[in-house]
Structure formats: C-alpha cells, structure tokens
C-alpha positions as CSV (number, residue, x, y, z in Angstrom):
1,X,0.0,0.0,0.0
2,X,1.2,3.0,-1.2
3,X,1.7,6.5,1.4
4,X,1.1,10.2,-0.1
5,X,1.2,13.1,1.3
6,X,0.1,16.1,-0.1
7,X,1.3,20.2,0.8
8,X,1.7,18.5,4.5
9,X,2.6,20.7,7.1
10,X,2.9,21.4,10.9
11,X,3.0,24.3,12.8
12,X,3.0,25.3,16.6
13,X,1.4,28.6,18.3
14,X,3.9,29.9,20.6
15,X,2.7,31.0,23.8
16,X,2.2,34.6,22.4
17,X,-0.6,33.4,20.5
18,X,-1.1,33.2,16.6
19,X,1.2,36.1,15.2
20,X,3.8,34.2,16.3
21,X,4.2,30.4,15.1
22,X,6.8,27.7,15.1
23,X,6.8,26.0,11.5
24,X,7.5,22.6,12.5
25,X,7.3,21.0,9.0
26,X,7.3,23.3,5.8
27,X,4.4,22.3,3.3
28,X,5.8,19.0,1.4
29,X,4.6,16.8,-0.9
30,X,5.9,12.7,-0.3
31,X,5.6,9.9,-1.5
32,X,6.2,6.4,0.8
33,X,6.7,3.6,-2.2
34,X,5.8,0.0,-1.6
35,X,8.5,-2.6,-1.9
36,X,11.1,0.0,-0.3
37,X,12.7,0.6,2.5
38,X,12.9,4.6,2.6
39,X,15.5,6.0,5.5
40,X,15.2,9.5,6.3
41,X,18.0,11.2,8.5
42,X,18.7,14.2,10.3
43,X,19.6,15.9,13.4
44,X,17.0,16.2,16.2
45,X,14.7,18.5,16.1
46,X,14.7,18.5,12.6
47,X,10.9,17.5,12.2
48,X,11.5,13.9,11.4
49,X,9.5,12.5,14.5
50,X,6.9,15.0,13.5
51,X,6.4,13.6,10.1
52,X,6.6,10.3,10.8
53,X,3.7,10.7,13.3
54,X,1.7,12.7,10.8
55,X,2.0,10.3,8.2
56,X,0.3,7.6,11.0
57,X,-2.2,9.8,11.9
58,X,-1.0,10.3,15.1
59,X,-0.8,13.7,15.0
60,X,-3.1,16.1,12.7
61,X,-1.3,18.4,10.2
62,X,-1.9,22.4,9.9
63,X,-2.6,21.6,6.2
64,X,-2.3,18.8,3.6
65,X,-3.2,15.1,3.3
66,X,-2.2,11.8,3.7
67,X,-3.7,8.8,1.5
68,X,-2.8,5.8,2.4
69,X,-3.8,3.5,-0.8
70,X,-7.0,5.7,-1.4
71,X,-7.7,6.4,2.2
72,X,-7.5,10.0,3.6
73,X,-6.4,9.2,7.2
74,X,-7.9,12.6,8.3
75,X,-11.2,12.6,7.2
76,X,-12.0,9.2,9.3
77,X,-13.0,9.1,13.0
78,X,-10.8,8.6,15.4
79,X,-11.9,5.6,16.3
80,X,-11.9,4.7,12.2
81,X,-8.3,6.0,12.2
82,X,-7.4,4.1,14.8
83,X,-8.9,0.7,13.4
84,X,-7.5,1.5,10.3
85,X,-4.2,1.8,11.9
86,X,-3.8,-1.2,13.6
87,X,-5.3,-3.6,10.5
88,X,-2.9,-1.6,8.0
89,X,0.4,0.6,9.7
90,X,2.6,-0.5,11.9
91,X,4.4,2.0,13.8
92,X,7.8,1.7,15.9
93,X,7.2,4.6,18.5
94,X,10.7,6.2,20.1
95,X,9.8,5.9,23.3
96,X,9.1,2.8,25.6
97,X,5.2,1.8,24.9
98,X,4.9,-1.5,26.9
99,X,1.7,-2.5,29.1
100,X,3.6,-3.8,31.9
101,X,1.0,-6.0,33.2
102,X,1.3,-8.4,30.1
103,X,3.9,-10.6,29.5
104,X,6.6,-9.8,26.3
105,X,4.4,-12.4,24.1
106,X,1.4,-10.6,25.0
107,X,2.5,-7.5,24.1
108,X,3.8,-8.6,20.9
109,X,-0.1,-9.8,20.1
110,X,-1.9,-7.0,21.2
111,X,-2.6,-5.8,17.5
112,X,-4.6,-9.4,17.1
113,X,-5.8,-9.0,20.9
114,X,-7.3,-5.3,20.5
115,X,-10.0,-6.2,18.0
116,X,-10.5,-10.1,18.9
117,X,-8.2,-12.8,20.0
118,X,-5.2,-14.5,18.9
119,X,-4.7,-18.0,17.0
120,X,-2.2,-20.7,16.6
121,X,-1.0,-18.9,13.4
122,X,-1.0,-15.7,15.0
123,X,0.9,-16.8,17.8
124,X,3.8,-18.8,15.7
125,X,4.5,-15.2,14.2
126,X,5.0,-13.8,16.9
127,X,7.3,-16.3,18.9
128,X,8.7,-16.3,15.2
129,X,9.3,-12.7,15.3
130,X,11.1,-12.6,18.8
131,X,13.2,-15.5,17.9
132,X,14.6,-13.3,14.9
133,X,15.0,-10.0,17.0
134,X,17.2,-12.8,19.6
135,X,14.5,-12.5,22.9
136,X,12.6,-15.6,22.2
137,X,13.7,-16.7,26.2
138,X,11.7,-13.6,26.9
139,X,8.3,-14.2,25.9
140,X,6.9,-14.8,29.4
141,X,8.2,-12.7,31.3
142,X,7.1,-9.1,32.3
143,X,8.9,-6.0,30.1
144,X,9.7,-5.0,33.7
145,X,12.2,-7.1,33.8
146,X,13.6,-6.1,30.0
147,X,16.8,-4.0,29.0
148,X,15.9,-0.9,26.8
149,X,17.3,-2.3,24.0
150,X,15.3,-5.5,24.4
151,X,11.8,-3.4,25.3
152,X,13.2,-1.9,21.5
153,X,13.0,-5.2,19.9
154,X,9.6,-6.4,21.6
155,X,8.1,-3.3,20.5
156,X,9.5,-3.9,16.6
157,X,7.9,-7.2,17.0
158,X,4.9,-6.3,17.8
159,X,4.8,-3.3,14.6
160,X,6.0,-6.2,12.3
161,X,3.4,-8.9,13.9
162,X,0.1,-8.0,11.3
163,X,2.8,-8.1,8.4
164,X,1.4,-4.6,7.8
165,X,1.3,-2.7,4.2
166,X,3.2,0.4,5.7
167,X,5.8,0.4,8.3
168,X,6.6,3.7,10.3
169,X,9.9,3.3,12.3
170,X,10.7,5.8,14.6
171,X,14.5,5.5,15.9
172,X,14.1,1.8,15.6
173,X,17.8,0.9,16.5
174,X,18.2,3.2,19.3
175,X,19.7,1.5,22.5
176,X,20.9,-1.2,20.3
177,X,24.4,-2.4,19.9
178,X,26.0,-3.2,16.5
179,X,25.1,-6.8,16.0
180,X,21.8,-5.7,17.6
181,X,21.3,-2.5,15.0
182,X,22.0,-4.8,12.1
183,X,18.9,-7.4,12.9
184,X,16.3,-4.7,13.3
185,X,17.7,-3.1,9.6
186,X,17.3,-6.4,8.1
187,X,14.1,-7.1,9.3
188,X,12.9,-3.5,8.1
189,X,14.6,-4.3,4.7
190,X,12.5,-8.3,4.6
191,X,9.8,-6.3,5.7
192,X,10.0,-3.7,2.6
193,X,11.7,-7.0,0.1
194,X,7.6,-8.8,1.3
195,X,5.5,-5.4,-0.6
196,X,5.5,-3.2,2.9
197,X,5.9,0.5,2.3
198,X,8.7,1.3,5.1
199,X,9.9,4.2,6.5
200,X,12.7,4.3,8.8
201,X,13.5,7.6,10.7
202,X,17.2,7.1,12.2
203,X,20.2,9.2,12.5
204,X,22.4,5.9,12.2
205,X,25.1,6.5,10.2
206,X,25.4,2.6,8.9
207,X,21.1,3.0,7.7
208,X,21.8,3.5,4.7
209,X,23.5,0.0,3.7
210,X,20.0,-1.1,4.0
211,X,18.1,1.6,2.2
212,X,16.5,1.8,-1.1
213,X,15.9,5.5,-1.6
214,X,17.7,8.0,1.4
215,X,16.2,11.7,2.4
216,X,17.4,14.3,4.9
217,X,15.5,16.5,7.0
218,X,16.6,20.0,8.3
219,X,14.6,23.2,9.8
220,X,11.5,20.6,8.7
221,X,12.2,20.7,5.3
222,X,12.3,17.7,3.4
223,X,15.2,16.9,0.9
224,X,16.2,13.9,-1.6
C-alpha cells in the first residue's frame, strides 16, 4: 500500500498566540513507495518525529493530506483511524510503549488482541518474530524485567506482527548495539523486500547500507 502526502505541514502557536508560530514541517509533498525501504535522517529536532507521526495519523497536520492506498487518514473518525491503523500501519514509536501487566508475548499480540483474540498462526508469528530479534527466552516474562534495547525489539515485533502494508519506524535501533542495530535493519529491509511501504526515521550512520531511496530533513524541510 502505497503512502502520499500532499502540501503536508505542521505548525506550533507559541505562547504569544497566533502572530507568532513555530513551523515545525514546511508544506511538502511525499511519497512512501511499496517494496522500499525509505531512511530518512537528520539531526534532532529537525521534524523527522513529526512527520513520521503525521503520516500515521498520530498527529493532525496544519494543512495537507495523507492517502494511504485511497484512504484520507484525516477525514476518518478517530476511532476509524485508529482501526485502520492497527489492521494496516505498523508504527515503531521512540519511546518505551509497553503494558507492563502483560507478558513480552502478550504485548507482541496486542494488534490481534485489541480487535479479537489471537490463534495458533498468530501466535507462531510472533514467537517467530522474537526469535529473529534474539529475545525468544523472553516471551513470558514481564517487560519489567527487560533492557531498553530489548523493550526496543519487543516493541518492533509487535509493529512487524500484522505483516502490515506500511511500516513507520521511529529511531528503531536506538539503544541497540551493533550486531543488535543490524537485525532490526534487516528485518525492516525483509519487511520492505515482502510489498510493505517502510519508512525508517534514524540518524544511524550505517542505515543506509540497507536503504533503497535516502532523504534528509533539516529546519522541517524535506530533501532527496
């Protein structure tokens, strides 16, 4: 499924009101390609985050549109956007999103979980998906009791878990180490090589060994 955005843009009111306003993304027209894994770097605060959570309809834009296939994410319900969400995008947040009262296998189903219940193929993904991203031995236990770098990987399983159609990585890698860095870039890039539209948002310098088509971001502009 293919990702467009259209004259997208974000901006903030300061607290002085509307005649002064932070441009957090400058109007931009993009296009997320299936079958590609698309990295886009730059320094924090750049706007990255920003349009990565615009383009899953976590956050709404100033202006513009996003299609996803021939669905305009803003003109649905929340609660449309959201079910549309989980059955079609997966997102990779950047910061720690476990339910701490589930166990690491639990959490990795909850897309399955939220709208029904899981099966034995749904389940065999996911143990498959934690045995790729090397915490398998964790699946019963509480994320409690999880490094950040491993609450990383059960969080990327559980984005990957509905084999979704568009993939929205935010800092995927972070608190990984090397050996660590390079699983999660080749799941990304088996994710993109199976039809998934994936955008990774990083400022890795090694990302771009996996990627099919690189973009910068700086001041929330968006470059090739």
């Amino acid at each position: 499924m293919k990702m467009t955005a259209q004259g997208l843009t974000k901006e903030y009111a300061r607290k002085s009101g509307n005649a002064n306003r932070f441009t957090a993304l400058h109007p931009l027209d993009f296009t997320l390609e299936t079958g590609a894994l698309t990295v886009l770097m730059g320094r924090s605060g750049s706007g990255k985050s920003t349009l990565l959570n615009l383009l899953a309809g976590l956050m709404r834009p100033t202006g513009g549109t996003v299609l996803a296939g021939e669905t305009d994410l803003f003109a649905l319900s929340d609660r449309e956007l959201s079910a549309f969400r989980n059955a079609h995008i997966g997102v990779i947040p950047q910061g720690q999103t476990a339910i701490y009262s589930l166990s690491v296998l639990e959490n990795v189903l909850l897309p399955y979980t939220l709208t029904g219940s899981a099966e034995g193929e749904e389940i065999a993904r996911a143990k498959a998906l934690l045995e790729r991203l090397d915490i398998a031995g964790l699946a019963d236990i509480s994320p409690a009791d999880l490094s950040g770098g491993e609450l990383r990987r059960m969080a990327i399983a559980r984005a990957l878990v509905r084999q979704p159609e568009i993939l929205l990585a935010d800092e995927p890698t972070a608190d990984l180490d090397d050996e660590n860095t390079a699983t999660v870039c080749k799941a990304l890039q088996a994710a993109a090589g199976a039809g998934a539209a994936v955008l990774m948002v990083t400022h890795e310098s090694g990302a771009e060994a996996y990627a099919d088509r690189m973009l910068t971001m700086q001041g929330g502009v968006l470059s090739e």
